[in-house]
C-alpha positions as CSV (number, residue, x, y, z in Angstrom):
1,X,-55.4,-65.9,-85.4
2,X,-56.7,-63.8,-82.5
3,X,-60.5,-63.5,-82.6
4,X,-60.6,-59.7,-81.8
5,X,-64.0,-59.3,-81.6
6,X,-64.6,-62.3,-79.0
7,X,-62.1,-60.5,-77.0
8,X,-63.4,-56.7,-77.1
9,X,-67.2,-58.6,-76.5
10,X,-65.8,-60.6,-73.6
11,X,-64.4,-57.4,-71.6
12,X,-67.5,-55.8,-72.8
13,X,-69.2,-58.4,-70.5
14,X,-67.0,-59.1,-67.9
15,X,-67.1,-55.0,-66.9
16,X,-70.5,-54.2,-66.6
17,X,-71.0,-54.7,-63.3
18,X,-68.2,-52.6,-62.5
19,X,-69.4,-49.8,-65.1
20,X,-69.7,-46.4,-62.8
21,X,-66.6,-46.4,-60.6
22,X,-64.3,-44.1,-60.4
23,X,-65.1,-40.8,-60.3
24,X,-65.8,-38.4,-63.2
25,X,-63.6,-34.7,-63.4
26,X,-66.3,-32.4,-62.1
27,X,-63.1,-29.3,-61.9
28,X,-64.7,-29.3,-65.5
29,X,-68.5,-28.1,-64.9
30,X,-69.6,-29.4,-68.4
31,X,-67.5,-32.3,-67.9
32,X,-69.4,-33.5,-64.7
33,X,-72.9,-34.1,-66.3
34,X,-71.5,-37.3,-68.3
35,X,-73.1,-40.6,-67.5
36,X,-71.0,-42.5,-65.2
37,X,-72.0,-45.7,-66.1
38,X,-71.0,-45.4,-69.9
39,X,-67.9,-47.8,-71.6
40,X,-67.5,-47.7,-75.3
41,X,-64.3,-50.0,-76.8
42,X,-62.7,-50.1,-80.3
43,X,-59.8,-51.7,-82.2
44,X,-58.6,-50.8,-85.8
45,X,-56.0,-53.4,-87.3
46,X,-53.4,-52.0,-89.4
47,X,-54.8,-54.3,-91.7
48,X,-58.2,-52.0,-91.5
49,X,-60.1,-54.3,-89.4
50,X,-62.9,-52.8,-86.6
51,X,-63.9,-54.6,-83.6
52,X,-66.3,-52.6,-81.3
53,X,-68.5,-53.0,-78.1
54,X,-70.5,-50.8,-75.9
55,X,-71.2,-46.6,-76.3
56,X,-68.3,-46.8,-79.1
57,X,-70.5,-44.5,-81.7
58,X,-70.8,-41.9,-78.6
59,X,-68.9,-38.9,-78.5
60,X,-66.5,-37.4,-75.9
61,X,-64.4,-35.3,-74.8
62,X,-60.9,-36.1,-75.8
63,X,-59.5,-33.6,-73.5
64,X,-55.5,-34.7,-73.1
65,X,-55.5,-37.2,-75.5
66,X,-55.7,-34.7,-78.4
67,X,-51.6,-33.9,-77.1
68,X,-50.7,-36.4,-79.2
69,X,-51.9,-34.8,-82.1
70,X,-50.4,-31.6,-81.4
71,X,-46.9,-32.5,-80.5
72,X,-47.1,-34.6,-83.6
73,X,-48.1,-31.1,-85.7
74,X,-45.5,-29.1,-83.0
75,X,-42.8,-31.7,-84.4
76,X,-44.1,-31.6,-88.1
77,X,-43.3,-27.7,-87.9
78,X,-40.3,-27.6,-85.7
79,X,-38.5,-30.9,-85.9
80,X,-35.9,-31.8,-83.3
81,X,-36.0,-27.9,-81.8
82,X,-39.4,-29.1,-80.5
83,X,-37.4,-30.3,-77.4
84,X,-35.7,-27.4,-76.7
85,X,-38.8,-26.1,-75.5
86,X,-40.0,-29.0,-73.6
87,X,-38.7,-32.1,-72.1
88,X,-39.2,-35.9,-72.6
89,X,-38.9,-37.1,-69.4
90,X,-41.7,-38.8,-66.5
91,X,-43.0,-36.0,-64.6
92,X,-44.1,-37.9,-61.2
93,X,-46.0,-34.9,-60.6
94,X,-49.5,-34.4,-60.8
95,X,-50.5,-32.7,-64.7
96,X,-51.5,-29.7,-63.4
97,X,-48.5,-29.3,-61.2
98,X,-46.3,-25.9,-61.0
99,X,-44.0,-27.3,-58.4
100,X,-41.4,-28.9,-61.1
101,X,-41.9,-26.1,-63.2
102,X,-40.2,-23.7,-61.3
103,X,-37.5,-25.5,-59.6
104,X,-36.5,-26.4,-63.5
105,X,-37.0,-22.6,-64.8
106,X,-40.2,-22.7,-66.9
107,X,-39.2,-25.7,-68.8
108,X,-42.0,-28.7,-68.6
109,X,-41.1,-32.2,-67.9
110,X,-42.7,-33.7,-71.2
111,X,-45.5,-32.9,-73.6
112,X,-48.2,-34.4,-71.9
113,X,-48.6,-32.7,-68.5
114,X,-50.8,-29.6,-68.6
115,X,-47.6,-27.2,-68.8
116,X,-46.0,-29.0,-71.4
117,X,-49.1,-28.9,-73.5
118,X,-49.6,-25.3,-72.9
119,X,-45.9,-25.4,-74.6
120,X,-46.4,-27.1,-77.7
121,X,-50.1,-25.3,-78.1
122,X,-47.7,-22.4,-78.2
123,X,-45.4,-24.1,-80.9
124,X,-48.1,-24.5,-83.0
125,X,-49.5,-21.2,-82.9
126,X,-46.4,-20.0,-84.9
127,X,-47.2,-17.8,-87.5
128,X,-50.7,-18.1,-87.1
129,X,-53.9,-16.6,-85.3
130,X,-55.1,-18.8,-82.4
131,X,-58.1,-19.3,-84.9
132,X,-56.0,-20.5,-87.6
133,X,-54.1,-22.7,-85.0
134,X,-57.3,-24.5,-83.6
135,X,-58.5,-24.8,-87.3
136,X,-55.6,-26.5,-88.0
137,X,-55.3,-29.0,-85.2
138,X,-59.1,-30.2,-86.0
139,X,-58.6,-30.3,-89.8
140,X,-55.2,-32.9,-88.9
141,X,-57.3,-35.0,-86.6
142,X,-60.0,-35.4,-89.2
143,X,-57.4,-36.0,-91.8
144,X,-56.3,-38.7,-89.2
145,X,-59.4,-40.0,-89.0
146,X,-61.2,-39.6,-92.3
147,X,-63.9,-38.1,-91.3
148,X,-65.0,-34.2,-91.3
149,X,-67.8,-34.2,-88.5
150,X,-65.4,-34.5,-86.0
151,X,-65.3,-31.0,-84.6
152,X,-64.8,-29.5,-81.0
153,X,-67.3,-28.9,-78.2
154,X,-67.7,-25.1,-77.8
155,X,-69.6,-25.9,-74.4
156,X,-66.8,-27.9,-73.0
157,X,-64.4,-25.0,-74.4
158,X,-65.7,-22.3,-72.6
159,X,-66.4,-24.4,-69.2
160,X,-62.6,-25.0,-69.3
161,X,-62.2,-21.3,-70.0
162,X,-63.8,-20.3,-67.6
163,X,-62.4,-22.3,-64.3
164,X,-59.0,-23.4,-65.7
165,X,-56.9,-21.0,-63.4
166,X,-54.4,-23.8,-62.7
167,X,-53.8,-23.8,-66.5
168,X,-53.4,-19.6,-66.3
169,X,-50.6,-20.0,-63.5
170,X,-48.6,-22.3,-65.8
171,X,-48.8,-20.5,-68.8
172,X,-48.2,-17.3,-66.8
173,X,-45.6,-18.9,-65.4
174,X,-43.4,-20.1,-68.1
175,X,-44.0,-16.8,-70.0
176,X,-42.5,-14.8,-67.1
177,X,-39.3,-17.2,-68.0
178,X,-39.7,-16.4,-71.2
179,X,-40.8,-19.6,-72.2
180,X,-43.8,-19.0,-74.0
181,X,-43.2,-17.1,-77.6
182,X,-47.1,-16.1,-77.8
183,X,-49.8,-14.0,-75.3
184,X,-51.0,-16.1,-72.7
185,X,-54.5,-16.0,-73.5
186,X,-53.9,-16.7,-77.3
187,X,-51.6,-19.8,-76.2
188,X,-54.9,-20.8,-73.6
189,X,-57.1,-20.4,-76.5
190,X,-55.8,-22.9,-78.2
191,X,-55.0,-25.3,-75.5
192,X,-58.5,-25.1,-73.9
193,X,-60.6,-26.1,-77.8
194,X,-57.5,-28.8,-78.7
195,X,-58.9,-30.6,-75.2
196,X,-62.0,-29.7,-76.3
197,X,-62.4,-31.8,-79.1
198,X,-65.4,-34.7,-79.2
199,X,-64.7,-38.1,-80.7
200,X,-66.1,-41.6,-80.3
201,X,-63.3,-44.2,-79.5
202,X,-63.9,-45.5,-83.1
203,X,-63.1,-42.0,-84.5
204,X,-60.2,-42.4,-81.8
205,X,-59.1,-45.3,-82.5
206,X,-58.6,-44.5,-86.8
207,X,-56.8,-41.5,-85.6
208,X,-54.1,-43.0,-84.0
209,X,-53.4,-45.8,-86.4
210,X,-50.5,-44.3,-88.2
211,X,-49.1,-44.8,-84.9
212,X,-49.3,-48.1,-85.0
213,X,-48.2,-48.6,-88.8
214,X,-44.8,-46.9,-88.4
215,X,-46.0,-43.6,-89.1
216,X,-48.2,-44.2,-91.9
217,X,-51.7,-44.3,-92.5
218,X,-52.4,-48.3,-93.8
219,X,-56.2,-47.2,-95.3
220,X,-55.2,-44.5,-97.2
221,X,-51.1,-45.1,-97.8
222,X,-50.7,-41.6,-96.9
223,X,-47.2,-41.2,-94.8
224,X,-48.0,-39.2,-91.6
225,X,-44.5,-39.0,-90.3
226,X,-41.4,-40.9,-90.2
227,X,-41.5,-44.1,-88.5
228,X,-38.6,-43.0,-86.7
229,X,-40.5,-39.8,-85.7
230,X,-44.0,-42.6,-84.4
231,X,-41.5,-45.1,-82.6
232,X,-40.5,-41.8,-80.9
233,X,-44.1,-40.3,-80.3
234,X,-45.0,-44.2,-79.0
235,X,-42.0,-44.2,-76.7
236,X,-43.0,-40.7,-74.6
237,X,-46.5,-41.8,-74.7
238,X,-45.1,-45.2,-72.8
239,X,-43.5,-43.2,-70.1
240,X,-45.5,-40.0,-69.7
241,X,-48.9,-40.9,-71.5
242,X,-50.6,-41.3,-67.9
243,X,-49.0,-38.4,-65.9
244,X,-48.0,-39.6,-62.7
245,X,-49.5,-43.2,-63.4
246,X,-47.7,-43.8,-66.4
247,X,-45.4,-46.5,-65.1
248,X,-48.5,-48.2,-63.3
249,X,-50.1,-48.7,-67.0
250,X,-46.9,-49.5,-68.3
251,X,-46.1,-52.1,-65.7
252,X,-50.0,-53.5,-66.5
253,X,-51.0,-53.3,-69.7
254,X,-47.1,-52.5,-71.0
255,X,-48.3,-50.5,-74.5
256,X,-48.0,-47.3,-75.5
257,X,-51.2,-44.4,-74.3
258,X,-52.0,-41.5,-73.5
259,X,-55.6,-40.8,-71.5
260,X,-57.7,-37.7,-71.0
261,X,-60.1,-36.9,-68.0
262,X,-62.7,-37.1,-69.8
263,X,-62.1,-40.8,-69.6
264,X,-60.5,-41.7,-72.7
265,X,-57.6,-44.0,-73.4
266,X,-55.7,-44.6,-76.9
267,X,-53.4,-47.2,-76.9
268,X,-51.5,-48.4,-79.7
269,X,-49.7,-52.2,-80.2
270,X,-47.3,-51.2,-82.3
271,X,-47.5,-53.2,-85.9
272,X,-50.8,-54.6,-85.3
273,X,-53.8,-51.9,-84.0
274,X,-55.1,-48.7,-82.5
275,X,-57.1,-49.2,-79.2
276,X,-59.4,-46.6,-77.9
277,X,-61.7,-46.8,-74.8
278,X,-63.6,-44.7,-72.7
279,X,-65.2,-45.0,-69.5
280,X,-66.0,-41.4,-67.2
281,X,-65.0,-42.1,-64.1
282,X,-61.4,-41.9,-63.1
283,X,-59.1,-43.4,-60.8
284,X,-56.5,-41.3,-58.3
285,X,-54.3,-40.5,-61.7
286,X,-56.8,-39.1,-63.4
287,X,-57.1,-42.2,-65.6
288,X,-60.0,-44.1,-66.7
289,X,-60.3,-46.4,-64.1
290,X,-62.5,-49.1,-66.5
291,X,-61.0,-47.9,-69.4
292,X,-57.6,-48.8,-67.6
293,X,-58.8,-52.4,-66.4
294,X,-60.2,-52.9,-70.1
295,X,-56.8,-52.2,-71.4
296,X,-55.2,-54.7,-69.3
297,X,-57.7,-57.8,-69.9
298,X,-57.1,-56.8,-73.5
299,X,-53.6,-56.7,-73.3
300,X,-53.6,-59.9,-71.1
301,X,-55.8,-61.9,-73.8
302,X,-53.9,-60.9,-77.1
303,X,-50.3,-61.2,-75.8
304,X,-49.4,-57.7,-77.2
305,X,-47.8,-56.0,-74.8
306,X,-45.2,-54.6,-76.1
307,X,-42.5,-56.3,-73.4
308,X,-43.6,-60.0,-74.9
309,X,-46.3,-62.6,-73.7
């Protein structure tokens, strides 16, 4: 039997002195007054055990890691067609790259990448007000999670709003090839408060269990999605969960994740636990650079990568 907690305590420990490297995503001005030096950890078993270390309880901002729960609502609502929309492959491309976009007419590389995102925000705004779309997203994570306080960070919001130009041209972009169904600034609206959303990596880390229990929640039995449906959500967050550093943390710590500059990981070990960290400052990715590195011991000391000991 694995002793969980020694292991998350032991990385705790062996990272301090590295805590503060990297370097935090000022292109966000609300996003640049976090604390470099800050490293929470947690694991939830699919059995519904929680091993924690560090600034665990604090919140963040999930920023890209909230794309997993909206391609998983974009594929609740739109099955299979999802893809017609968006692609599934690796982008090798930065996330916030326009480059691939138009040599392959308006159609993003996965879900994951800013543009593909922008796609699936847009695909689950059908039918609804952007209001009714955001209120939707946050009510599914905290269904995820269990709990209601979970809620998004207006500041954060409107500094994203306010400087995410990049984010303007893409959506722009793919409407002018008729990709997008919705206005641009209603499809932005919801993009910009889904990355908005605060959680600590506990929070986190209950959220994406059902990933890790083939598709179901284990604490409340409730059945999320198919498991063929979370093997396939798993399997793009494997390949594209780390933009153009996805096969980097593949080839290291070799499960499943999907990061968020605001230095955020979820990882999931497919049949035995969620995994969430967070450490500010980022490596040349745009990836948790401690996060990262806590991933790895973690995955070297358990034996669960998902390519064998």
């Amino acid at each position: 039997m694995t002793d969980l907690q020694a292991i998350v305590d032991e990385i705790h420990g062996k990272l301090q002195s590295r805590l503060g490297e990297g370097k935090v995503a000022d292109y966000i001005p609300q996003l640049a007054h976090v604390d470099p030096k800050r490293f929470g950890m947690a694991v939830v078993t699919v059995d519904g055990q929680v091993h924690k270390a560090g600034d665990c309880d604090e919140p963040f901002s999930i920023q890209s890691i909230s794309k997993v729960f909206t391609l998983t609502l974009a594929l609740g609502k739109h099955g299979e067609t999802t893809w017609n929309r968006v692609g599934k492959e690796p982008s090798g491309s930065a996330f916030n790259s326009i480059v691939q976009l138009e040599h392959e007419e308006g159609k993003p590389r996965n879900p994951f990448i800013n543009a593909g995102a922008i796609a699936v925000s847009d695909l689950v705004l059908a039918g609804h007000t952007p209001a009714e779309a955001i209120g939707e997203i946050v009510r599914f994570v905290r269904y995820l999670a269990e709990d209601e306080t979970i809620a998004i960070d207006p500041a954060v919001a409107k500094s994203e709003e306010a400087t995410g130009y990049r984010n303007f041209a893409l959506a722009n972009f793919m409407r002018s090839f008729g990709k997008l169904s919705h206005p641009v600034e209603h499809v932005l609206g919801v993009y910009f408060h889904h990355c908005a959303i605060a959680m600590t990596c506990s929070q986190l880390a209950r959220s994406g269990l059902f990933l890790a229990a083939n598709g179901r929640n284990p604490m409340t039995g409730h059945t999320v999605v198919s498991s063929q449906r979370a093997r396939r959500i798993n399997a793009l967050m494997l390949t594209c969960g780390h933009y153009d550093g996805s096969g980097d943390f593949a080839y290291r710590v070799g499960l499943p994740g999907k990061s968020g500059v605001g230095g955020g990981i979820l990882a999931v070990a497919p049949g035995k636990a969620s995994i969430a960290v967070w450490s500010p400052g980022l490596n040349h990715n745009g990836n948790s650079l401690i996060g990262s590195l806590a991933l790895e011991m973690f995955a070297d000391m358990t034996g669960w990568s998902v390519f064998g000991h």
